[in-house]
gemmi code that builds the backbone of each chain (N, CA, C; Angstrom):
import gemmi

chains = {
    "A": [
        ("UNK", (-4.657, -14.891, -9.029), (-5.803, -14.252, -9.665), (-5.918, -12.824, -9.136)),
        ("UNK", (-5.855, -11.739, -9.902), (-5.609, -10.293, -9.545), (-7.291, -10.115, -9.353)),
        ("UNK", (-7.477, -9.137, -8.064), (-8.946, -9.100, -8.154), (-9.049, -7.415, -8.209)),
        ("UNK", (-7.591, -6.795, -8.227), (-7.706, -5.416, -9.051), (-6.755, -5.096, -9.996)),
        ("UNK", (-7.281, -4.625, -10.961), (-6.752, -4.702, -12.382), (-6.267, -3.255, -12.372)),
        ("UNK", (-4.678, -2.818, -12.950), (-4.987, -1.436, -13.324), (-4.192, -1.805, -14.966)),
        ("UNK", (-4.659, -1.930, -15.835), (-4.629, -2.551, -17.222), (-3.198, -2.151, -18.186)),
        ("UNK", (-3.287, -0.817, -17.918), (-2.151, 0.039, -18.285), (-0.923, 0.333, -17.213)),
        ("UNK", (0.159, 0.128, -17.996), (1.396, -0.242, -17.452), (2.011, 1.155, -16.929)),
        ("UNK", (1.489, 2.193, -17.795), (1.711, 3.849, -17.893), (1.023, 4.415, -18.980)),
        ("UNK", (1.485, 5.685, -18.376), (0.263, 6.670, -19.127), (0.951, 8.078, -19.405)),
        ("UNK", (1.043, 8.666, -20.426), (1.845, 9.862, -20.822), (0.650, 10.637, -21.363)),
        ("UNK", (0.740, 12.288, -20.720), (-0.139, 13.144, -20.298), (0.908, 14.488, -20.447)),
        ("UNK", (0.362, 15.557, -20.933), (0.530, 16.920, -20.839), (0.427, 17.783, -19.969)),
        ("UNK", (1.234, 18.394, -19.673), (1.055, 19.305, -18.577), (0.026, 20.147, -18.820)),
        ("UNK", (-0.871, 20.606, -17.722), (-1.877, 21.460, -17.884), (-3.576, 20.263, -18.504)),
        ("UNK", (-3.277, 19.401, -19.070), (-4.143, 18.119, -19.329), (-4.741, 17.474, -18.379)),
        ("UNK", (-5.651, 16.593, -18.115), (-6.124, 15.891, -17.736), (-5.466, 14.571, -17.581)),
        ("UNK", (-5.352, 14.475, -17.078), (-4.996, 12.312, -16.225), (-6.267, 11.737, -15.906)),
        ("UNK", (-6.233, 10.698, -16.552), (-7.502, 9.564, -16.274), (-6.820, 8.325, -16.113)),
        ("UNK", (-6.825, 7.780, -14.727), (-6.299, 6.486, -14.536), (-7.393, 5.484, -14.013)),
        ("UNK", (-7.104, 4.318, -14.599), (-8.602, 3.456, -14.218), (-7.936, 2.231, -13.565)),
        ("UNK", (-9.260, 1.772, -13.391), (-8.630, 0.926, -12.640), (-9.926, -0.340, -11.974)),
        ("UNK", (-9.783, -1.641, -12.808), (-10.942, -2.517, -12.520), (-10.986, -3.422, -11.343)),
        ("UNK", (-12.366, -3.767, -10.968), (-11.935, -5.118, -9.593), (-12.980, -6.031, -10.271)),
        ("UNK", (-12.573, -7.138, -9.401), (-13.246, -8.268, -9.731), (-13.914, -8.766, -8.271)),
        ("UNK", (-13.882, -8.438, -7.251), (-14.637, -8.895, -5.760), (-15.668, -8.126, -5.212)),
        ("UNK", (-16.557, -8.613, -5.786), (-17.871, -7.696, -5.167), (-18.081, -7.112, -3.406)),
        ("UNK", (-17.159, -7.915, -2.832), (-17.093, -7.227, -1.462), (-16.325, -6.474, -0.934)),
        ("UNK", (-15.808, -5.986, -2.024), (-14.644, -5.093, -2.163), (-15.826, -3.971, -1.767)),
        ("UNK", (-15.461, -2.537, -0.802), (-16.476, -1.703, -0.384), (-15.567, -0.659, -0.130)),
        ("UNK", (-14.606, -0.233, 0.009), (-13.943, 0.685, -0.228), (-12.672, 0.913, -1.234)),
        ("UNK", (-12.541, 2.139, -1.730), (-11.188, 2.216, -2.641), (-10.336, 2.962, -2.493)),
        ("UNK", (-9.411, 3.202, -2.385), (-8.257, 4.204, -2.235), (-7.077, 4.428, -3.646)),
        ("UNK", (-7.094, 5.293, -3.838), (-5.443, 5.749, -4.585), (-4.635, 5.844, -3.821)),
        ("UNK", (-3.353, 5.757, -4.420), (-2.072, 5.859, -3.455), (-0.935, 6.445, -4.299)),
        ("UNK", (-0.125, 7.332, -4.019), (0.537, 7.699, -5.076), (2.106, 7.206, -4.668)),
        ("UNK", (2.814, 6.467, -5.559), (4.557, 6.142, -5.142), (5.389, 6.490, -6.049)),
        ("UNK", (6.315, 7.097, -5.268), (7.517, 7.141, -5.923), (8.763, 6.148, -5.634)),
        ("UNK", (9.806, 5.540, -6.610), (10.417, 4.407, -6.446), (11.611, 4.733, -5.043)),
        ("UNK", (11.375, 3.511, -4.243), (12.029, 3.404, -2.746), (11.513, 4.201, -1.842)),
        ("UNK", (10.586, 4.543, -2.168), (9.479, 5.140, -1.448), (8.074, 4.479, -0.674)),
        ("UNK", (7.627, 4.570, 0.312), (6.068, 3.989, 0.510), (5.205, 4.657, -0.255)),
        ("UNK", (4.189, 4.073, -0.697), (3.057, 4.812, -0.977), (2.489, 6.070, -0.363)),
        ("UNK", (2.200, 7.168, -1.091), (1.004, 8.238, 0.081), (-0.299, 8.401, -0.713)),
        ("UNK", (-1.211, 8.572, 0.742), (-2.538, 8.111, 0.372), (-2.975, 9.402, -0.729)),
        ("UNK", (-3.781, 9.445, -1.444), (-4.307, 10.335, -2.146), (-6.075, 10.627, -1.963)),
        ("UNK", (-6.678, 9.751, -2.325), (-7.967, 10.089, -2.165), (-8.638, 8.616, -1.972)),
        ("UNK", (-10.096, 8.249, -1.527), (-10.693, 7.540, -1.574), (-11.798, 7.454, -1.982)),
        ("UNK", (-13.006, 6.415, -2.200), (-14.273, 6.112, -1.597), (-14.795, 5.427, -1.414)),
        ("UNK", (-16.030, 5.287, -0.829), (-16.784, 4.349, -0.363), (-17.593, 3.712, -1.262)),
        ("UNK", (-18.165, 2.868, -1.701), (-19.059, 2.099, -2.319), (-20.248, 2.539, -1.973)),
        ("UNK", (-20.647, 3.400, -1.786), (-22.211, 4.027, -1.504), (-22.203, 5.203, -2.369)),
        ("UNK", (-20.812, 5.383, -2.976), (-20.793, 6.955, -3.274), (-20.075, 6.368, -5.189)),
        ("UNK", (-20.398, 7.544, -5.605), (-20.243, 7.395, -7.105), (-18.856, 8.086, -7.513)),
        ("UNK", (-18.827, 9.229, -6.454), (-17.590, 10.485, -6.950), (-17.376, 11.037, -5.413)),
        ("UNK", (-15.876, 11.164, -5.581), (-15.364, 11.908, -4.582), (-14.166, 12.755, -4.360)),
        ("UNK", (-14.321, 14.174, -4.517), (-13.610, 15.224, -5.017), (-12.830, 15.339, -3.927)),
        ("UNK", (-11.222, 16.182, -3.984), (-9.921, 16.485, -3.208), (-9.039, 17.007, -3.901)),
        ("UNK", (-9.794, 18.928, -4.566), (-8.893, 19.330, -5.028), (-8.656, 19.114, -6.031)),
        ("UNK", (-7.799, 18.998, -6.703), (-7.168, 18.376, -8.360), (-7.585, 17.005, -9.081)),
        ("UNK", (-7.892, 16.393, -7.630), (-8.131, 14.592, -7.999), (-9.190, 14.861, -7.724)),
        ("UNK", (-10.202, 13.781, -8.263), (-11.407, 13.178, -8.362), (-11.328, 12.197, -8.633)),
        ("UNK", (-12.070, 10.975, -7.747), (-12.158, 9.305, -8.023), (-13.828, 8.864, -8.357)),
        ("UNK", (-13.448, 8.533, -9.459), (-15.572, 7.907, -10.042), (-15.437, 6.492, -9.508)),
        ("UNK", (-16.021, 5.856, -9.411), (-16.883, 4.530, -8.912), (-17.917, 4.394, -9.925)),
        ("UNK", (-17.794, 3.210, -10.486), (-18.958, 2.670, -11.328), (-18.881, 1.162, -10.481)),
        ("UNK", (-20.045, 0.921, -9.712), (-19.843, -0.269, -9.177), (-20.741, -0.867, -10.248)),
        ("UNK", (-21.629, -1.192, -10.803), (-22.207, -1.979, -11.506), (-20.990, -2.538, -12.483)),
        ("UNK", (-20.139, -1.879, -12.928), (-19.285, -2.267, -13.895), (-17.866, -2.309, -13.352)),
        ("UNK", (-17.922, -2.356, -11.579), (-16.669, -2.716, -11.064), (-15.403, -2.001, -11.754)),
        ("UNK", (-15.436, -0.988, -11.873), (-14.385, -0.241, -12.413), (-14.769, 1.636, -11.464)),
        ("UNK", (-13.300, 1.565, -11.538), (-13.037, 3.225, -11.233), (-12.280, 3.846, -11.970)),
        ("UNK", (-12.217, 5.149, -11.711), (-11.103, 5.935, -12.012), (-10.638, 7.217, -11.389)),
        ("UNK", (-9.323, 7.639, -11.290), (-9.009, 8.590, -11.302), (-8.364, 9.718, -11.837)),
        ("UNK", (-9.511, 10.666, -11.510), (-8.764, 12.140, -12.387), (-7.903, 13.228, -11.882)),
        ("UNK", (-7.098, 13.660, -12.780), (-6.270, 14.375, -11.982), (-6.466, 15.760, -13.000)),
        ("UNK", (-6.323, 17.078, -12.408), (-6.905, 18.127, -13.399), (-6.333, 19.432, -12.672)),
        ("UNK", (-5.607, 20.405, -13.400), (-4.960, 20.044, -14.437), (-3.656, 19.135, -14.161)),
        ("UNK", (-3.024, 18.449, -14.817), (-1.871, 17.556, -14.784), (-0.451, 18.524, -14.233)),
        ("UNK", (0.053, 17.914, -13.225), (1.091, 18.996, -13.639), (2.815, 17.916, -13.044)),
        ("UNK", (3.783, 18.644, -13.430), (4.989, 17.801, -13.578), (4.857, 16.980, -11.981)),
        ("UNK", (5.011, 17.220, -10.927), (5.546, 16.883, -10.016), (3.955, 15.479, -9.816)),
        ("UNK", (3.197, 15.578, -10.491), (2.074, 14.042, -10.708), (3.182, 13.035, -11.321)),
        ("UNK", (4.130, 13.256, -11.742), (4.721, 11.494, -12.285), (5.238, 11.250, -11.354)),
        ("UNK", (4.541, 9.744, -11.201), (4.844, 9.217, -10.225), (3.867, 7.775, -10.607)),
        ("UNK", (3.951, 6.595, -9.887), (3.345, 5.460, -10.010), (2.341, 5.422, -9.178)),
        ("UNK", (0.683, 4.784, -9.868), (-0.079, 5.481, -9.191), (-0.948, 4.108, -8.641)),
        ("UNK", (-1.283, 3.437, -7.638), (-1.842, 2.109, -7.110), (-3.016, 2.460, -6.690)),
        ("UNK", (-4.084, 1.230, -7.513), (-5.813, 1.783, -6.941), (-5.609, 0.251, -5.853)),
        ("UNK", (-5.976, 0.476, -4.682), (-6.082, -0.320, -3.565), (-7.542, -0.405, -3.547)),
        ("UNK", (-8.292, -1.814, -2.899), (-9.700, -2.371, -2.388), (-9.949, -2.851, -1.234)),
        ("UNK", (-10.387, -2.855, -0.381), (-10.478, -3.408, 0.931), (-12.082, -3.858, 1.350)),
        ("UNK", (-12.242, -4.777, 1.956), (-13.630, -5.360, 2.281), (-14.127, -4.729, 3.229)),
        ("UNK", (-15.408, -5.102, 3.348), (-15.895, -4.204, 4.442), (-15.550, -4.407, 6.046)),
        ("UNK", (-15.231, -3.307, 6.909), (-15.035, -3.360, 8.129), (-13.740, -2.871, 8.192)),
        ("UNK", (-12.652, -2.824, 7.215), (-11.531, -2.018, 7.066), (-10.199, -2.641, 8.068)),
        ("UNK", (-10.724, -4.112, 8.536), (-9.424, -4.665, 9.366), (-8.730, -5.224, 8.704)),
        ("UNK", (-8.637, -5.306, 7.247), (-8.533, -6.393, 6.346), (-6.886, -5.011, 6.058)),
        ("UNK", (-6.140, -5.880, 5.518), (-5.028, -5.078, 4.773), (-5.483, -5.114, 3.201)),
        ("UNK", (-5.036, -4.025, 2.501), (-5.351, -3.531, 1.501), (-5.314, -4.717, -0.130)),
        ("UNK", (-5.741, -4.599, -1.148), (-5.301, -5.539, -1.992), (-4.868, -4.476, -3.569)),
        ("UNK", (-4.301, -4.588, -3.523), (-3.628, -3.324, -4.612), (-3.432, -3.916, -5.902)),
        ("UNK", (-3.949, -2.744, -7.113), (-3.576, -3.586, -8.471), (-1.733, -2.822, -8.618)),
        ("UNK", (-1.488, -3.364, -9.548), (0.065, -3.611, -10.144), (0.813, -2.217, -10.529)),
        ("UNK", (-0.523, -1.077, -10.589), (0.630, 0.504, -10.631), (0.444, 0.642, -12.053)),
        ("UNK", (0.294, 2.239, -12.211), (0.489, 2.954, -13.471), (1.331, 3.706, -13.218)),
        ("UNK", (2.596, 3.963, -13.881), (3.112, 5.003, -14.180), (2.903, 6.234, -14.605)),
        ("UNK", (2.591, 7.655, -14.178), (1.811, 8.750, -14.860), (3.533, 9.168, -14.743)),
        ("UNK", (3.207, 9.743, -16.563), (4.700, 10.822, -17.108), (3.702, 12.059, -17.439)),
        ("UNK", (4.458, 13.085, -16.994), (3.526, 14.508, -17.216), (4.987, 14.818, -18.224)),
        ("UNK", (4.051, 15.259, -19.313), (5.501, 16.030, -20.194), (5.289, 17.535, -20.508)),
        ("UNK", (6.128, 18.241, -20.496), (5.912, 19.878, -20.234), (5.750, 20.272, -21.551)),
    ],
    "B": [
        ("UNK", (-0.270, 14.689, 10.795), (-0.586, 13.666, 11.502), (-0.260, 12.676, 10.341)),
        ("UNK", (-0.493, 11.566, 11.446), (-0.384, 9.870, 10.631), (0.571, 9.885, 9.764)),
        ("UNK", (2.400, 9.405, 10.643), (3.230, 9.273, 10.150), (3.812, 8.330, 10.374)),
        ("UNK", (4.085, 7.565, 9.487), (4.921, 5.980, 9.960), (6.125, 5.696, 9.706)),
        ("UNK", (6.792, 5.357, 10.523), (8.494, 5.598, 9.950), (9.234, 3.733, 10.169)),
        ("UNK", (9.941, 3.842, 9.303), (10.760, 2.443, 9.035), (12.267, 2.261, 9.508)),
        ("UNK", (12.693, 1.673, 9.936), (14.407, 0.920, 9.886), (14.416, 0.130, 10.236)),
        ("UNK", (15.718, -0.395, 9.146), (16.459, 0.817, 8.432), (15.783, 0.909, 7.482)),
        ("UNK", (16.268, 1.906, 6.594), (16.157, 2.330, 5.048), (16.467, 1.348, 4.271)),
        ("UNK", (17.243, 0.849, 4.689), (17.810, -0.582, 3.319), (18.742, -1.450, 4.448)),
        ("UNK", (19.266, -2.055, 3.876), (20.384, -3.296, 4.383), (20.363, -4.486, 3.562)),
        ("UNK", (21.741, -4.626, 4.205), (22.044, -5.805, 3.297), (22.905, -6.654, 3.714)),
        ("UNK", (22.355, -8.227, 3.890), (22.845, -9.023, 4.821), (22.978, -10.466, 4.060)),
        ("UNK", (23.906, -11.474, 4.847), (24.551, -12.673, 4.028), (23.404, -13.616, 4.044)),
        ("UNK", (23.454, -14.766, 3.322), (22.469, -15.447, 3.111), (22.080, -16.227, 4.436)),
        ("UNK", (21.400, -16.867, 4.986), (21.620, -17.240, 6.608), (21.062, -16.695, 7.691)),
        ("UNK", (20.925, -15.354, 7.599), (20.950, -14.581, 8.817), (19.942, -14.144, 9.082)),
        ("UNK", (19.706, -13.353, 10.155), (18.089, -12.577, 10.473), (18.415, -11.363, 10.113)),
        ("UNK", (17.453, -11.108, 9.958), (17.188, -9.102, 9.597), (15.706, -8.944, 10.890)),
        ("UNK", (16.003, -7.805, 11.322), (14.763, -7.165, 11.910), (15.011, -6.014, 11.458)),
        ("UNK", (13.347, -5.712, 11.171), (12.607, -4.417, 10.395), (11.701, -4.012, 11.228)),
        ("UNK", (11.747, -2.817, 12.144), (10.916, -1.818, 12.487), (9.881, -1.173, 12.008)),
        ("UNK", (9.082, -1.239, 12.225), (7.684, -0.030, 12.042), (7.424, 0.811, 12.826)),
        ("UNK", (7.257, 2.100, 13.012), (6.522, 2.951, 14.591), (5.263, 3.816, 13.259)),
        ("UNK", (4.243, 4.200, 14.717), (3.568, 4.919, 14.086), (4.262, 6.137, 15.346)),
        ("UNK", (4.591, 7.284, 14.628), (5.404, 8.273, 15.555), (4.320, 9.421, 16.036)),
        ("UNK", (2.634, 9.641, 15.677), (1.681, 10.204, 15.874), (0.603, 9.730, 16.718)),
        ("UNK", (0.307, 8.782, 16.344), (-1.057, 8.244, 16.996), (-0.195, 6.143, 17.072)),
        ("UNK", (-1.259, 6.115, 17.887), (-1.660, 4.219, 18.518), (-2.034, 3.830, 17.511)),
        ("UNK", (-1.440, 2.652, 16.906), (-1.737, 1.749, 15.913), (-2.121, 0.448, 16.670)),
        ("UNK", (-3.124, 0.027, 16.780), (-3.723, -1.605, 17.235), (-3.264, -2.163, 15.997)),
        ("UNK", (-3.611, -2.192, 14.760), (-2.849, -2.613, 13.951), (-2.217, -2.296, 13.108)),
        ("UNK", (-0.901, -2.980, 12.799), (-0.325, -2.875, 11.804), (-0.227, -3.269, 10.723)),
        ("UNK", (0.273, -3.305, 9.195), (-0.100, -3.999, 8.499), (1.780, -4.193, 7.677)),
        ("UNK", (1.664, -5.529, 7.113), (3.808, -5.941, 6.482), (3.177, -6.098, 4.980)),
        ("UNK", (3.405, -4.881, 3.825), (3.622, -5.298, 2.694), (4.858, -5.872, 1.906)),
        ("UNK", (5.132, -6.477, 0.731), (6.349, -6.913, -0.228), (5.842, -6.408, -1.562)),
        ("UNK", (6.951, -5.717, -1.454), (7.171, -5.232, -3.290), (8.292, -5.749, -3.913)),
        ("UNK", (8.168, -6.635, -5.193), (9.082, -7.122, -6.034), (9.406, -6.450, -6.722)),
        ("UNK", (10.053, -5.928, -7.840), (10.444, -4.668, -8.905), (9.597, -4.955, -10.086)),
        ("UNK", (8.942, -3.784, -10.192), (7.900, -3.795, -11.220), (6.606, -4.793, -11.082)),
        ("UNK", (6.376, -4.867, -9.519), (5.569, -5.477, -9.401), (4.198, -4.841, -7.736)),
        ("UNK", (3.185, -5.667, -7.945), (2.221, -4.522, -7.072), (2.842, -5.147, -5.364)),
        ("UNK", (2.108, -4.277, -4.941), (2.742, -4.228, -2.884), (1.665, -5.978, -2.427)),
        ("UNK", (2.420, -6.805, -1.657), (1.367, -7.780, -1.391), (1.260, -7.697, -0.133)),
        ("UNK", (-0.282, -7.677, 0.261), (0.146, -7.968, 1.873), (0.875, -9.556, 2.151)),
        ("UNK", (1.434, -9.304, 2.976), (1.960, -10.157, 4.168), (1.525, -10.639, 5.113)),
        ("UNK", (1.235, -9.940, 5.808), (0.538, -10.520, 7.201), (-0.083, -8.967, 7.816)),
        ("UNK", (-1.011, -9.300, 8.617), (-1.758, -8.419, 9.949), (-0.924, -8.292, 11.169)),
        ("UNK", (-0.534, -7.266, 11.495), (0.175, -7.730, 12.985), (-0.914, -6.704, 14.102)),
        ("UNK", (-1.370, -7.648, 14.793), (-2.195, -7.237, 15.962), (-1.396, -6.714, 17.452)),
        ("UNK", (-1.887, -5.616, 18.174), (-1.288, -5.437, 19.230), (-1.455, -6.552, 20.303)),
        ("UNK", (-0.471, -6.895, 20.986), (-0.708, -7.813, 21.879), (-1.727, -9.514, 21.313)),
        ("UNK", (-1.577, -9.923, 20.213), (-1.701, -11.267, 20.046), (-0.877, -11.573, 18.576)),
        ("UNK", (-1.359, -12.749, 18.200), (-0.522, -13.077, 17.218), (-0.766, -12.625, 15.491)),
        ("UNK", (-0.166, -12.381, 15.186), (0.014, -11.785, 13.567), (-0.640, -12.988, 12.807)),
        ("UNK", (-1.580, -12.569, 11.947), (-2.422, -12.613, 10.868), (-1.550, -13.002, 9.558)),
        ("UNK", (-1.249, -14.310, 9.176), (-0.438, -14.373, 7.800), (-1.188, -14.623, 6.435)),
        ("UNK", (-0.911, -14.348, 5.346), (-1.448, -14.411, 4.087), (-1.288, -15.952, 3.443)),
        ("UNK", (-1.868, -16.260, 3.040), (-2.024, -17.212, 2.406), (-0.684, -17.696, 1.542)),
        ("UNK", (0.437, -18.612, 1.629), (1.835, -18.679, 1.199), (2.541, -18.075, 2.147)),
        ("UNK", (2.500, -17.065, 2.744), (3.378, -16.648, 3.728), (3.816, -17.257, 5.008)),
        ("UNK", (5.294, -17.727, 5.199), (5.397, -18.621, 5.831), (5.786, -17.730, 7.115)),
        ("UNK", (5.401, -18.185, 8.099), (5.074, -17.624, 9.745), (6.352, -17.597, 10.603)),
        ("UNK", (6.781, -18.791, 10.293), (8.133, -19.399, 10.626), (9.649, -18.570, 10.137)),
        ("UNK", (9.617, -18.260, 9.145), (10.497, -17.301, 8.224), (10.577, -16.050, 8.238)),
        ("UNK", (9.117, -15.618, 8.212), (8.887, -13.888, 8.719), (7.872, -13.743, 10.243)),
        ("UNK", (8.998, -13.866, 11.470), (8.223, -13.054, 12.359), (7.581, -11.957, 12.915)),
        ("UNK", (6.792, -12.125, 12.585), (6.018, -10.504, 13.299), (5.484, -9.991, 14.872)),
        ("UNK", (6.320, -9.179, 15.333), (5.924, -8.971, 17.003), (5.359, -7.265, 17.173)),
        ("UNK", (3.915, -7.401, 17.729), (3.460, -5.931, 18.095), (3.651, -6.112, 19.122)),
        ("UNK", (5.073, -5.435, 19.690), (4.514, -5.424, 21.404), (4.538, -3.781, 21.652)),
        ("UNK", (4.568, -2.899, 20.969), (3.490, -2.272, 22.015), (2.656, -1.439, 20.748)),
        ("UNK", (1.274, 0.040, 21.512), (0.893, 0.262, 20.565), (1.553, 1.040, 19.103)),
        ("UNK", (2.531, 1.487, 19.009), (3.448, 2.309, 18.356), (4.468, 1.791, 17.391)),
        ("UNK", (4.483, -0.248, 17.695), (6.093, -0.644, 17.574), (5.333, -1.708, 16.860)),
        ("UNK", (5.524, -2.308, 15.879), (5.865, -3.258, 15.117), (7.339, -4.055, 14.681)),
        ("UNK", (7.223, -5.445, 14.521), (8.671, -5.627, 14.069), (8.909, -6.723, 13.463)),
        ("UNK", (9.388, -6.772, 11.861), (9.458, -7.928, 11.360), (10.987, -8.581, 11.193)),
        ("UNK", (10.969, -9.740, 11.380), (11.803, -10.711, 11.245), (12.137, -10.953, 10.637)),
        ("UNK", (12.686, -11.187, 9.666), (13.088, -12.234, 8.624), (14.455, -13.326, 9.073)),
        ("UNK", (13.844, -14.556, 9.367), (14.691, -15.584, 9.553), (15.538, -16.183, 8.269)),
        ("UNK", (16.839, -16.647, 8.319), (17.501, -17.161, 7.475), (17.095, -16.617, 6.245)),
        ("UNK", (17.674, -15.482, 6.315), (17.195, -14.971, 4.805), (17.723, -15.496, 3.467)),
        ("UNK", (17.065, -15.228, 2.344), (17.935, -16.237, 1.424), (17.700, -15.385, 0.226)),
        ("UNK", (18.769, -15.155, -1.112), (18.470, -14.033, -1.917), (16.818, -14.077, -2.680)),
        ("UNK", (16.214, -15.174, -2.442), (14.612, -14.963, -2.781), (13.761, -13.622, -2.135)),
        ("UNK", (14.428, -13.822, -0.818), (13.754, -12.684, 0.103), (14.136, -11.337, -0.330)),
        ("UNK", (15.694, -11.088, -1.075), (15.696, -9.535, -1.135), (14.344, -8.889, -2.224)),
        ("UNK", (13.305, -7.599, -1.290), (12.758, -7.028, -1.916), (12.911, -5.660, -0.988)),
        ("UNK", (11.277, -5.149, -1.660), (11.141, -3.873, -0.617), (9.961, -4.088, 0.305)),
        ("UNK", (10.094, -4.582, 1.369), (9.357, -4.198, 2.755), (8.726, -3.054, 3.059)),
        ("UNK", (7.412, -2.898, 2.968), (6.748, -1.681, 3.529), (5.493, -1.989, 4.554)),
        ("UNK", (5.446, -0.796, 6.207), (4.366, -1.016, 6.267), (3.652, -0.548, 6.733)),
        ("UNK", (2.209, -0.386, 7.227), (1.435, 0.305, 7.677), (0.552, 0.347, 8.253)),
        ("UNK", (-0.178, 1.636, 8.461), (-1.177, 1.155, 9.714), (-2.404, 2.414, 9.366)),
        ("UNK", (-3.544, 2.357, 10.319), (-4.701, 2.571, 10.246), (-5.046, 3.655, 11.431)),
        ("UNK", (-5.421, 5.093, 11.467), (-5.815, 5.612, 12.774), (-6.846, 4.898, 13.267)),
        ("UNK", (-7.175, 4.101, 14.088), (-8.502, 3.725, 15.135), (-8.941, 4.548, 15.733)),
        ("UNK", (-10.128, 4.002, 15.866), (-11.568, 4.731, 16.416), (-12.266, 5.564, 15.090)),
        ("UNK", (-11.637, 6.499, 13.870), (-12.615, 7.201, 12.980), (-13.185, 6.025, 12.658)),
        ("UNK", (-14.383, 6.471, 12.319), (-15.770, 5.252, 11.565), (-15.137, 5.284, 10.227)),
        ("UNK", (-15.503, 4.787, 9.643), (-14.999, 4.900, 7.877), (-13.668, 5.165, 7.552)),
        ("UNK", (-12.803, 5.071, 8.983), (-11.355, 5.387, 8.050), (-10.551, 4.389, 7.372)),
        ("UNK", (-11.030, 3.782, 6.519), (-9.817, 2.613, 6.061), (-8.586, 3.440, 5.389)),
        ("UNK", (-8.002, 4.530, 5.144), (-7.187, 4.732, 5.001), (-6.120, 4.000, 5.688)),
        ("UNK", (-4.928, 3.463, 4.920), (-3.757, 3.249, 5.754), (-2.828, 4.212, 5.601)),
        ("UNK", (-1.832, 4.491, 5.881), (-0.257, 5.440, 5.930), (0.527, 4.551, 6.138)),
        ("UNK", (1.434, 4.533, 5.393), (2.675, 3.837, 4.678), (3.903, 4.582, 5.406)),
        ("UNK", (4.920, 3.500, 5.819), (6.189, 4.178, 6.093), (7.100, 3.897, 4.749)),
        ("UNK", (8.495, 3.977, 4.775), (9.129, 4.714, 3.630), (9.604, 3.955, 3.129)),
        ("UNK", (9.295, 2.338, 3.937), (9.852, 1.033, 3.083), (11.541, 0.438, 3.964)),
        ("UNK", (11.831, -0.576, 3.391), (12.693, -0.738, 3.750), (13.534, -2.109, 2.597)),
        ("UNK", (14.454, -1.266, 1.787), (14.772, -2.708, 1.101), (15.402, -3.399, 1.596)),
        ("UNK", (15.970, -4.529, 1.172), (16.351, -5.711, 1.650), (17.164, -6.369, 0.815)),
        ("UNK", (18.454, -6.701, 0.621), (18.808, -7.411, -0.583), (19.976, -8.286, 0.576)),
        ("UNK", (19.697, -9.713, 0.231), (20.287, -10.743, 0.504), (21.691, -11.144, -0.125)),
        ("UNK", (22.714, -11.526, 0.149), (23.827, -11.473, -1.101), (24.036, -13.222, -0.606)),
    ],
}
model = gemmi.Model(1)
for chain_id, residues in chains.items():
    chain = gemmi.Chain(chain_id)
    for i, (resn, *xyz) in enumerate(residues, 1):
        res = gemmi.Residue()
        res.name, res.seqid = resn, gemmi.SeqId(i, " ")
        for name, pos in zip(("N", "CA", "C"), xyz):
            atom = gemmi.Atom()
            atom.name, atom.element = name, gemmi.Element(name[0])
            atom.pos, atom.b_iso = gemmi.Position(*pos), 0.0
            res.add_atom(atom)
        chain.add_residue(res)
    model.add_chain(chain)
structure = gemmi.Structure()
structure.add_model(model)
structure.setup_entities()
């Protein structure tokens, strides 16, 4: 049972465009979120986060919304640019942060020039 | 800061055998570490918790016996894989957490390590 959803398999975007990647949970004690950005045979690197107290949290190009009532996030990326494709994982973690991460399944972002 | 490094990079070993997989955090003290698995085209699962100085934290299906995990010191992680068998070849990744910031659940990821069993 996936308790984070990222729905879309990939996502094809314009350079200079906007990226909106979402990304749903299902565990209400889920209290923090993270992006992670991978490239294949690669680890993940962290990108941005937030906390469940907070709605939006800006870093530059990215921005991550939080809608906790409707257990969904997203992230924006602005403007899009080539070197963003890459596979993109929204991670959840419970509160107290000793817990290892629970990650949905990855979007693919293609930036096309 | 907060860099985690893996070996090897890959390997590839007969059905039977052990593999050990390294973790360091090469910046800061990791109390813990954390062992993900990635299948192809599929999301990172945790594995297990590996604690400094006691015993590793396993996931629910993850058998303890098959994948050992040893923190012995703060910097060093190290997984096992006993009698590996081509089920096991994936990609191994793992990571860890700076301690002491309040609110940092960030983790940092090292660079993975595949694994393919023949």
């Amino acid at each position: 049972d996936q308790q984070v959803k990222q729905n879309s398999p990939s996502l094809s975007v314009q350079e200079g465009r906007i990226s909106i990647l979402n990304c749903d949970y299902t565990n209400s004690m889920f209290d923090y979120f993270l992006w992670y950005k991978k490239y294949p045979a690669e680890g993940p690197t962290f990108l941005i986060s937030i906390s469940s107290i907070k709605d939006k949290n800006e870093d530059g190009r990215f921005t991550v919304f939080l809608n906790k009532s409707a257990k969904h996030l997203s992230l924006h990326i602005v403007p899009s640019q080539p070197g963003d494709s890459a596979v993109y994982f929204c991670a959840a973690i419970e509160g107290g942060g000793a817990d290892g991460l629970t990650f949905g399944k990855g979007t693919h972002l293609i930036i096309q020039p | 800061g907060a860099v985690v490094s893996q070996h090897p990079s890959w390997v590839i070993c007969k059905s039977g055998t052990s593999v050990k997989i390294e973790c360091r955090s090469l910046d800061f003290q990791a109390t813990t570490m954390f062992w993900y698995r990635q299948f192809p085209k599929q999301s990172l699962m945790l594995m297990a918790t590996s604690n400094e100085g006691s015993k590793a934290t396993y996931e629910q299906g993850v058998e303890k016996d098959k994948f050992l995990i040893n923190h012995a010191s703060l910097t060093l992680s190290t997984l096992t894989v006993t009698s590996a068998h081509p089920e096991d070849s994936s990609f191994y990744i793992c990571s860890a957490r700076i301690p002491g910031l309040a609110g940092a659940y960030e983790q940092y990821f090292g660079p993975g390590t595949r694994l393919t069993v023949t």
